[in-house]
C-alpha angles and dihedrals in degrees: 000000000000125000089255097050099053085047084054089048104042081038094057086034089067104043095045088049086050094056098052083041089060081043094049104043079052087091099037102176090040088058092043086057105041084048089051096044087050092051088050090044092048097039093054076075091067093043100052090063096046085054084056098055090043080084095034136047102206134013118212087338093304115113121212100271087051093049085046088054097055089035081053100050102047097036081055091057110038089033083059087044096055094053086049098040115004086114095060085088079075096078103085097054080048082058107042095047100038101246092122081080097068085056097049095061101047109093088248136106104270085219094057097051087045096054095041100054121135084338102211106217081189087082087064077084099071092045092051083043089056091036087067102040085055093055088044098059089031086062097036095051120096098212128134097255098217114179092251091059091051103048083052093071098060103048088035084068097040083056102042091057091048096050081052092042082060099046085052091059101036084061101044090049087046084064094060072086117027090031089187094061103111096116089047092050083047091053081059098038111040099012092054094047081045081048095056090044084089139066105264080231083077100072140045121273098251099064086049102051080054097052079047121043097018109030105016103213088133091075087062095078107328100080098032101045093051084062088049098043091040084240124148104267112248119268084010093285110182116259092248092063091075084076100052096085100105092049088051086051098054104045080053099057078048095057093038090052088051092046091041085054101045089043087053091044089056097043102114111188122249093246085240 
């Protein structure tokens, strides 16, 4: 996409999430409750694994802080790439019942119509939820806070929520064809943040070769955080891997890109 286009994107983005944002705060104590009921749904994630260390003292070798880290880290991406992007599920039931039309003639990125459909403020919720959660275990760890390491945090969540972003895309762009593939697009999306939650010592090395090498969530928080935390990288990454991030996220947005165009080129109307 050409400069002018992604300033007509992010331009159209803004004003249509605006829109739905005027709409929203409407019904201000509707949306104060609805925001307060998400960060007590979400953040019966985080206790539910401090109830479980309340019978053990360390899971997989990771004490709580350093679990809070990783729970941090990921919740504050995704939880940025759902606001962004969460309505891009929508996609399949645009398809299936021909409203996808309506989009294409208007003289607006289709992507940016998509994303910014019926934005939900409301998610701003599971990003503050994970906010917290990050300066908790920041304060709590007892780790040598070098600069490096703390310049790592920052752009560790900015990618993160990249890497995600792209993920969003690549399976909305993945129900141009099976139209019906939400769940699907969720199993990558929120099973893969509930996924990073956890220590990669949990699971077999199978699963994490393929949330390393195929699909790159480990460079949400995994990598990143074992430089932080001073841990063997998992599958005995180099050291320098924990600083790649920003590259995997990019290449990601690039695929994505690629998958998102040649989804919209197939997309053939309803005839309705």
């Amino acid at each position: 996409m050409h400069a002018g286009g992604l300033v007509q994107g992010v331009r159209a983005y803004g004003l249509i999430a605006g829109m739905w944002i005027r709409s929203t705060m409407t019904y201000r104590a509707s949306f104060v409750l609805t925001t307060v009921g998400s960060l007590v749904v979400t953040g019966l994630d985080f206790v539910g694994i401090v109830l479980m260390f309340s019978h053990v003292d360390v899971l997989a070798g990771y004490v709580l802080a350093e679990v809070a880290l990783l729970y941090g880290l990921s919740m504050l991406s995704f939880g940025t790439a759902d606001l962004v992007l969460g309505s891009m599920d929508r996609l399949g039931r645009r398809v299936r019942d021909g409203t996808l039309d309506t989009l294409l003639v208007r003289p607006v990125p289709v992507l940016a119509q998509v994303a910014a459909d019926r934005f939900a403020l409301r998610r701003v919720a599971r990003l503050l939820q994970g906010l917290v959660v990050l300066c908790w275990a920041l304060v709590s760890l007892d780790v040598d806070w070098t600069p490096l390491k703390l310049l790592l945090m920052p752009v560790t969540v900015v990618s993160g929520a990249a890497v995600f972003c792209a993920v969003f895309v690549a399976g909305a762009a993945f129900q141009f064809v099976a139209q019906d593939a939400s769940e699907v697009q969720n199993a990558f999306t929120y099973g893969g943040q509930t996924l990073l939650q956890y220590p990669p010592t949990v699971f077999a090395q199978e699963l994490v070769r393929g949330v390393t090498f195929v699909l790159p969530l480990a460079f949400v928080n995994w990598v990143p955080a074992s430089y932080v935390l001073g841990r063997p990288y998992p599958l005995g990454l180099p050291e320098w891997a924990a600083f790649v991030s920003p590259v995997v996220a990019a290449v990601c947005c690039a695929l994505a890109g690629v998958a998102w165009r040649a989804g919209l080129r197939s997309y053939r109307s309803t005839g309705s």
